[in-house]
VOBA-1610 file (N, C-alpha, C; in pm, whole numbers, padded with zeros to 5 digits, always signed):
BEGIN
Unk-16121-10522-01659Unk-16079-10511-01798Unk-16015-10374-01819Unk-15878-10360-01884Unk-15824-10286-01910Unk-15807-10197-02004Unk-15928-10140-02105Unk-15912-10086-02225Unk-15933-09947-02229Unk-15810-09881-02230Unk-15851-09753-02247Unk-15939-09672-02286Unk-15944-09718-02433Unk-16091-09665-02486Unk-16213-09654-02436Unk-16207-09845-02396Unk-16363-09872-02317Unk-16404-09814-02196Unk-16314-09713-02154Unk-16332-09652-01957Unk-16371-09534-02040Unk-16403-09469-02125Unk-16420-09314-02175Unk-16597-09342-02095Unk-16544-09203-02019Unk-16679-09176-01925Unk-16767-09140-01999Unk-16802-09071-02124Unk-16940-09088-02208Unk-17004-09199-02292Unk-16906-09358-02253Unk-17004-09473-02320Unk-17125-09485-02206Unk-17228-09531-02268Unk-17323-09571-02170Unk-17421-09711-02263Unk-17458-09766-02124Unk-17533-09879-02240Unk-17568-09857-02385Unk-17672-09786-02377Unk-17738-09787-02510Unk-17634-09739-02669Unk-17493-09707-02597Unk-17413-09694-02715Unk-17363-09815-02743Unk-17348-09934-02689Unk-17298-10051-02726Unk-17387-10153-02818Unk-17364-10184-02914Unk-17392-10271-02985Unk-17295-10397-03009Unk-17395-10554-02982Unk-17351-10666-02997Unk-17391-10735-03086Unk-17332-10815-03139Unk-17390-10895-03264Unk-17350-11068-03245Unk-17431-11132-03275Unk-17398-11306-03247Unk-17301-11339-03383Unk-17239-11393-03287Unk-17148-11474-03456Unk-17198-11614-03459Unk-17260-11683-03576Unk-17267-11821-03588Unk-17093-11922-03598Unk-17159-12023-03585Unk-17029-12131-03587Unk-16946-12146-03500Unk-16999-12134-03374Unk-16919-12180-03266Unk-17016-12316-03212Unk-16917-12441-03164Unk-17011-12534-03149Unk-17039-12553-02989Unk-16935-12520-02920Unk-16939-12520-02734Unk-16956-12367-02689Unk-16959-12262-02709Unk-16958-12166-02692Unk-17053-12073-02779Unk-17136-11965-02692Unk-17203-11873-02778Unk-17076-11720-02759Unk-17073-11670-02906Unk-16925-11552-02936Unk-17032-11465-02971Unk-17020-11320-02949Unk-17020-11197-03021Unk-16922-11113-02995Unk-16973-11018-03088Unk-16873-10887-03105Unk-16925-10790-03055Unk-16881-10732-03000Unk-16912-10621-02893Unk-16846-10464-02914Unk-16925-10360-02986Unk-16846-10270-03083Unk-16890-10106-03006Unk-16872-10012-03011Unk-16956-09879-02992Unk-16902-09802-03103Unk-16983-09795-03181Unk-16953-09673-03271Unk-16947-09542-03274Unk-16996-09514-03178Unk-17054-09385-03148Unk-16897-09328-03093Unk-16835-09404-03029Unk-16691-09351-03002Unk-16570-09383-03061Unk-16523-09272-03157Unk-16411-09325-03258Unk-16278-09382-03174Unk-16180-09531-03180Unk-16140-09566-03166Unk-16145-09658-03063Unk-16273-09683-03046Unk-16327-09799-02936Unk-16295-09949-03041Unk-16194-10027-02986Unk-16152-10179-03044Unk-16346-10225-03052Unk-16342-10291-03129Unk-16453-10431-03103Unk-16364-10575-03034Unk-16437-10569-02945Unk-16397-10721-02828Unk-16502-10800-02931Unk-16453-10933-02815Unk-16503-11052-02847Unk-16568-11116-02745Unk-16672-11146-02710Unk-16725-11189-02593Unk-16766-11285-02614Unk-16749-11416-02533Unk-16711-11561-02524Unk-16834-11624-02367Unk-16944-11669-02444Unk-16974-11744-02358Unk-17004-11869-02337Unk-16937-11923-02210Unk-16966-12078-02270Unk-17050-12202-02205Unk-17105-12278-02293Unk-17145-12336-02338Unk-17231-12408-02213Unk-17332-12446-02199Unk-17343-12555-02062Unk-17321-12675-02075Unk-17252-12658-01952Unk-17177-12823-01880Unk-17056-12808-01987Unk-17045-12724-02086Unk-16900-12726-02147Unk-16776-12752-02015Unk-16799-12666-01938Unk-16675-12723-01848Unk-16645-12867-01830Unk-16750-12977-01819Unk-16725-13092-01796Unk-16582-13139-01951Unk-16595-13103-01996Unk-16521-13138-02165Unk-16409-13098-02139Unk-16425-12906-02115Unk-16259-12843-02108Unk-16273-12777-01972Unk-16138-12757-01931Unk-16089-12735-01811Unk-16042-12537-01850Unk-16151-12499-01802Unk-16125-12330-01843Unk-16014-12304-01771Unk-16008-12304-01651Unk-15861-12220-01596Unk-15760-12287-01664Unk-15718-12426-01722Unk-15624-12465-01786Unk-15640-12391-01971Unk-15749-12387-01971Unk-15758-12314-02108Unk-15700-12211-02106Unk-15732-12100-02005Unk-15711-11961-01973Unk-15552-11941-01998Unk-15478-12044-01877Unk-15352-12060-01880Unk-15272-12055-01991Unk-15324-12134-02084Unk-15245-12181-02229Unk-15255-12066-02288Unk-15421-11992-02306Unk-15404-11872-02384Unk-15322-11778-02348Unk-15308-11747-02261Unk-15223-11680-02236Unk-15091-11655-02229Unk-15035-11802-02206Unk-14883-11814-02263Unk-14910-11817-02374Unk-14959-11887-02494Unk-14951-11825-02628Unk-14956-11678-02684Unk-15054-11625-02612Unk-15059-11469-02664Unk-14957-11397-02594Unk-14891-11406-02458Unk-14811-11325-02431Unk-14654-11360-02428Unk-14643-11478-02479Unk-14456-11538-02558Unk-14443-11598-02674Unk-14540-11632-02704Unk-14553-11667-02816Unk-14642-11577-02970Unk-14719-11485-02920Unk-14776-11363-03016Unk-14862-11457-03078Unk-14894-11592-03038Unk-14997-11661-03118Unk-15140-11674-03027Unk-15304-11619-03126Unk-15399-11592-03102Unk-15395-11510-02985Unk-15590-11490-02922Unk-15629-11337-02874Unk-15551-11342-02739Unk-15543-11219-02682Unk-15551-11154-02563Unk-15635-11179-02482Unk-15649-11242-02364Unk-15766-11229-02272Unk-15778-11085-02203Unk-15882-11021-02178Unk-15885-10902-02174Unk-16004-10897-02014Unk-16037-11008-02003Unk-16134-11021-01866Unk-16176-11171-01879Unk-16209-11196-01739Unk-16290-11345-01730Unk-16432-11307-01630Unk-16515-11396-01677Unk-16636-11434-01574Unk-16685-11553-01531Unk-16779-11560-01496Unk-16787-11753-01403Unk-16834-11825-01553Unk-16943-11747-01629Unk-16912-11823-01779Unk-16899-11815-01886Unk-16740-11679-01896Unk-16744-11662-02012Unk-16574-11560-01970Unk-16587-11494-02104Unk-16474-11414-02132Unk-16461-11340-02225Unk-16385-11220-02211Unk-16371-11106-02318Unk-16228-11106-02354Unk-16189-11123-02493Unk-16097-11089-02521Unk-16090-11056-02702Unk-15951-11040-02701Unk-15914-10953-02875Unk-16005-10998-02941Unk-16062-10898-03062Unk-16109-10924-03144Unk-16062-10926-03310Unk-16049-10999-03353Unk-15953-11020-03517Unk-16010-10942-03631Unk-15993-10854-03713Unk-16046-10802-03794Unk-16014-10938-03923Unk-16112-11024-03941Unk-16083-11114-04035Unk-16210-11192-04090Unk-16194-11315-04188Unk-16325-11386-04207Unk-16251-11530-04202Unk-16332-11576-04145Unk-16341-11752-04115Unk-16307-11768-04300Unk-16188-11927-04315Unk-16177-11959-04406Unk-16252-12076-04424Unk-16282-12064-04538Unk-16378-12190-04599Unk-16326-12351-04680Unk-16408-12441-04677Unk-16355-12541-04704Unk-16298-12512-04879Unk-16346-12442-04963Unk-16262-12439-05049Unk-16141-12312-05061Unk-16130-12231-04962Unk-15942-12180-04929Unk-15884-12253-04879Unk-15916-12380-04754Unk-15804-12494-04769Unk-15724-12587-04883Unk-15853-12586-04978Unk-15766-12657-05106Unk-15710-12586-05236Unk-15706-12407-05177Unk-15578-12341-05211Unk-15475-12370-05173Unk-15336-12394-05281Unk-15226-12477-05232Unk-15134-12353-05162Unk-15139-12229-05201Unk-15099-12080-05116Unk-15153-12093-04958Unk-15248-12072-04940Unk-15310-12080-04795Unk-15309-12255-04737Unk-15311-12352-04789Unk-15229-12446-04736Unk-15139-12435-04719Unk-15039-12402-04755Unk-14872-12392-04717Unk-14865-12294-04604Unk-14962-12156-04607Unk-14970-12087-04491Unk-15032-12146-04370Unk-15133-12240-04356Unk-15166-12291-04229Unk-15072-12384-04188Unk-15004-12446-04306Unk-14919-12573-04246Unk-14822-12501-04159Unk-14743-12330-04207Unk-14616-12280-04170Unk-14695-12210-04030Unk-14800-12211-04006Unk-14869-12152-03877Unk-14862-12257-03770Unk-14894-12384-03794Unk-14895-12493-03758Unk-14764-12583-03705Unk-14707-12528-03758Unk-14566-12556-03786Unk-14489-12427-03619Unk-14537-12340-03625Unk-14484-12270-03526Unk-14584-12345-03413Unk-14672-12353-03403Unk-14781-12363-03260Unk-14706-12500-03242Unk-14660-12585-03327Unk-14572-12702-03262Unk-14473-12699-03195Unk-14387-12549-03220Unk-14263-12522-03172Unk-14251-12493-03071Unk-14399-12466-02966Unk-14433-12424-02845Unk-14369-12538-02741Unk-14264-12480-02652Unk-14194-12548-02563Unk-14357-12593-02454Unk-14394-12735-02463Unk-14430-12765-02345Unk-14432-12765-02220Unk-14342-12718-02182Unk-14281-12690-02067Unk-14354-12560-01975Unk-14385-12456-02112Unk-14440-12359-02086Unk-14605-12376-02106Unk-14672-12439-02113Unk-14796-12443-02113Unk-14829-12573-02014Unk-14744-12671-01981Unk-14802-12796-01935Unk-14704-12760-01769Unk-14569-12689-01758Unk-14541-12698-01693Unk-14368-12832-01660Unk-14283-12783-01623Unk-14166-12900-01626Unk-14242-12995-01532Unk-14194-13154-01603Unk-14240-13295-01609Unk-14125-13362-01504Unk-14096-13442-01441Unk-13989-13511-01458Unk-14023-13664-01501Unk-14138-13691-01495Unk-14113-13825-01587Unk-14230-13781-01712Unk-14204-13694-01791Unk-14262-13690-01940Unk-14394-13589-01927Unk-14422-13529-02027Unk-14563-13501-02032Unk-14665-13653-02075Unk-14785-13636-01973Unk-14886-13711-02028Unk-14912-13666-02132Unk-15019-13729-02230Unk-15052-13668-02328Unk-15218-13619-02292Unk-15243-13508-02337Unk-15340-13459-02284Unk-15455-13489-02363Unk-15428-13587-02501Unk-15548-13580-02564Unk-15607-13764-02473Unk-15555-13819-02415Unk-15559-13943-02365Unk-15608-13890-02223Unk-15576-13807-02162Unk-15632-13742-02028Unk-15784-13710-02056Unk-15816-13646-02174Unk-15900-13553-02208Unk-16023-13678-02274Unk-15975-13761-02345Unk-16051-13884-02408Unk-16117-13964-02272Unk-16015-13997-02148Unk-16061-14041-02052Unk-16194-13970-01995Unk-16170-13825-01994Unk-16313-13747-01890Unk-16431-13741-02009Unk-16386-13736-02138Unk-16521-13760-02193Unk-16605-13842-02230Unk-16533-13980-02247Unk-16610-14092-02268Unk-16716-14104-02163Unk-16755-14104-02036Unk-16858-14113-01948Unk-16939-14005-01989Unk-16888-13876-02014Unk-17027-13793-02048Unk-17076-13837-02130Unk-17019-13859-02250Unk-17069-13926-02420Unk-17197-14020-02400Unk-17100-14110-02311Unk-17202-14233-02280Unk-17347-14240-02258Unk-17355-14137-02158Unk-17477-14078-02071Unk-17546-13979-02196Unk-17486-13904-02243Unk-17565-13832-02322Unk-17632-13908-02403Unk-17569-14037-02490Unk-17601-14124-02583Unk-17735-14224-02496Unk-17737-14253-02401Unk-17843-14296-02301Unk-17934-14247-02289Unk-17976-14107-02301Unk-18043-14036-02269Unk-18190-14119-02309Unk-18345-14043-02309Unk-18406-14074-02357Unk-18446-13997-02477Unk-18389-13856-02485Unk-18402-13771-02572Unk-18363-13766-02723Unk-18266-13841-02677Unk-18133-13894-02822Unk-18175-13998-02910Unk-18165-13987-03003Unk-18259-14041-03105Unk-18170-14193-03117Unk-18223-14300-03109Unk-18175-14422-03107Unk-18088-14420-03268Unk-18156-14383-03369Unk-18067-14413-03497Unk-17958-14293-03513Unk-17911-14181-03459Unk-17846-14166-03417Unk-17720-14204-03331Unk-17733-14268-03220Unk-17662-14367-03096Unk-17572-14489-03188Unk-17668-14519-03299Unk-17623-14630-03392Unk-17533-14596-03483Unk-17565-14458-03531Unk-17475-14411-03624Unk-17337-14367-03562Unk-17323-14294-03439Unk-17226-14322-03402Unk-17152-14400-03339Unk-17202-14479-03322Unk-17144-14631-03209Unk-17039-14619-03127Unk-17058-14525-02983Unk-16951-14503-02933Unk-16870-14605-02917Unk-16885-14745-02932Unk-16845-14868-02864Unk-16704-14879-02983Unk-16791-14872-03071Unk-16665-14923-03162Unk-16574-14822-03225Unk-16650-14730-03169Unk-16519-14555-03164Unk-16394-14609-02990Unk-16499-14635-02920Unk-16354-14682-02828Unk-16291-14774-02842Unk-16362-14925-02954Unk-16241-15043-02989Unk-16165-14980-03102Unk-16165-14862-03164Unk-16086-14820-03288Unk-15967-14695-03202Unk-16010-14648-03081Unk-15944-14597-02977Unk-15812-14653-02905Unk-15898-14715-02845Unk-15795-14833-02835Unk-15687-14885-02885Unk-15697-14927-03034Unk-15611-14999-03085Unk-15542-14935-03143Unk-15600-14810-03153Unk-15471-14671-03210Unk-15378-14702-03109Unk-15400-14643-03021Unk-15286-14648-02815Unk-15226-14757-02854Unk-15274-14882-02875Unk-15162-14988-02899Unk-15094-14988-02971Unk-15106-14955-03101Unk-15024-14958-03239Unk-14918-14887-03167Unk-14947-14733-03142Unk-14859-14625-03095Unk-14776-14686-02969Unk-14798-14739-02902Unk-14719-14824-02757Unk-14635-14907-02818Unk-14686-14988-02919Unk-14576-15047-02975Unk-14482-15003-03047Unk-14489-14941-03191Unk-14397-14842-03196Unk-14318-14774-03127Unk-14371-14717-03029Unk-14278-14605-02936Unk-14205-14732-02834Unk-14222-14858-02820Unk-14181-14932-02819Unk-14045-15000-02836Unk-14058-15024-02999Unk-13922-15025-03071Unk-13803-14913-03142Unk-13916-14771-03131Unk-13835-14672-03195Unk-13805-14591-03124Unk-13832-14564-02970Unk-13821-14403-02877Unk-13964-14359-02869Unk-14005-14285-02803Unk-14101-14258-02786Unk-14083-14107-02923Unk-14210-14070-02941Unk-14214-14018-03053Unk-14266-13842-02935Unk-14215-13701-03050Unk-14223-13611-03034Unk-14317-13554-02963Unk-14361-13520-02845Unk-14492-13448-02774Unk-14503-13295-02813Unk-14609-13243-02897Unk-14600-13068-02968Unk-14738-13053-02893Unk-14761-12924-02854Unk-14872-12864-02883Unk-14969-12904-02958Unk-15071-12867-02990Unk-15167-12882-03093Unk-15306-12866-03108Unk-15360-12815-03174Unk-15519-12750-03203Unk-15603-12883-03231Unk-15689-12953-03170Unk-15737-13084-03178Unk-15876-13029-03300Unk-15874-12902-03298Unk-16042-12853-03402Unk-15969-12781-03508Unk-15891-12811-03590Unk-15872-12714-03698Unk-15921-12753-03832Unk-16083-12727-03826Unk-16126-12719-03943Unk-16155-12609-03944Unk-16180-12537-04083Unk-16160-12453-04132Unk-16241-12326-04101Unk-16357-12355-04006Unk-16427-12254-03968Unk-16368-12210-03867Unk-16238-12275-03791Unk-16148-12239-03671Unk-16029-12123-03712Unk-16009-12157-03869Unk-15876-12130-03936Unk-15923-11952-03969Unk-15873-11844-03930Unk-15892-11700-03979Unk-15804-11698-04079Unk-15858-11573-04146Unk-15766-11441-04266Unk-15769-11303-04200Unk-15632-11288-04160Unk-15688-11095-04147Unk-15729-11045-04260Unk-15843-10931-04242Unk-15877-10853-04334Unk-15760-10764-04371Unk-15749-10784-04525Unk-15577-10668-04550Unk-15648-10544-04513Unk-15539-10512-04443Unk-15502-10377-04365Unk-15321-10337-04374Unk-15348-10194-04421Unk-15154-10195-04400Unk-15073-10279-04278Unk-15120-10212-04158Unk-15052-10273-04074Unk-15084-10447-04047Unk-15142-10450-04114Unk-15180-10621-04103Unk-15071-10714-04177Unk-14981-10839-04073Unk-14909-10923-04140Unk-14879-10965-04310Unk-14816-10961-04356Unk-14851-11034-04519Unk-14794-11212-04510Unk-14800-11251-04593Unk-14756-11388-04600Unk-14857-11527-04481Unk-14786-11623-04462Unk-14843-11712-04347Unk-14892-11652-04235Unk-14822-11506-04210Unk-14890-11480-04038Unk-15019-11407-04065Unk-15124-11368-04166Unk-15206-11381-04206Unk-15329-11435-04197Unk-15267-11559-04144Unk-15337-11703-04094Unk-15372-11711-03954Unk-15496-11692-03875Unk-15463-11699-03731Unk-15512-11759-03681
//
């Protein structure tokens, strides 16, 4: 890890202070700060989750972040990796809440944020295709349905639970999405392949804290 600050030969353990952030659902996050030395950044330290790998594919994660943060200026910096976890930028901001989404100002700013992370050439995160990008949420639906399954099997898992979600008829409503969409793309061209954040609810969605040098308008939104 490369941080200037953080190599100053008088930090030593006991000057570092970490703090847990709630609301991460695959991953445990803190912030990782030293006060004691003026102009030490606060990181973000990312650890994840068990058997999370079975779900997401970290080195492909890693990959993406990183073409986003370093051509695209969208979200953190990776700043180090470990076998289960990672350090990188930390946002001076607060998680937005379900009632700043149904501000029609900060809606129009996530949509125009949203609106760029679509503009992300595939090419550069998935790599040139010659017959098409797959779609990765259909790749990704494939490796999890068997874990789901098994987890839902368990003996631990509460049967009225298992019921309430009925994986069965989450995969016949699966399903028949793919078809609708096959047919369509069918008669009309196949339809646009973008980027895209599959979790953007609103505990995903940041505000920088105003700061002069901090963005004004939509880039605000991170």
């Amino acid at each position: 890890m490369n941080i200037s600050a953080w190599c100053h030969h008088t930090i030593t353990a006991t000057d570092v202070r970490v703090n847990k952030v709630s609301g991460a659902l695959t991953n445990a996050v803190f912030f990782v700060s030293c006060p004691s030395v003026p102009g030490t950044p606060t990181l973000l330290l990312r650890i994840y989750g068990p058997s999370s790998g079975n779900l997401i594919s970290r080195p492909r994660e890693l990959e993406i972040l990183h073409v986003l943060s370093s051509k695209y200026k969208i979200g953190p910096f990776i700043y180090g990796t470990f076998d289960n976890g990672r350090i990188e930028q930390h946002f001076d901001s607060v998680a937005l809440t379900a009632a700043d989404l149904r501000d029609p100002e900060i809606s129009r700013w996530i949509a125009a944020r949203m609106a760029e992370l679509h503009e992300v050439d595939l090419d550069d995160v998935e790599g040139p295709s010659l017959s098409g990008h797959e779609d990765s949420v259909k790749k990704n639906m494939q490796a999890w349905l068997p874990y789901a399954r098994e987890v839902l099997s368990l003996p631990v898992t509460p049967q009225s639970f298992s019921r309430t979600f009925n994986i069965d008829s989450f995969v016949d409503k699966w399903e028949g999405y793919i078809r609708y969409i096959s047919l369509v793309e069918a008669k009309e061209g196949p339809s646009r392949r973008v980027l895209a954040h599959n979790d953007t609810q609103y505990g995903n969605l940041l505000r920088l804290n105003p700061h002069p040098w901090n963005p004004k308008g939509h880039r605000q939104v991170i």
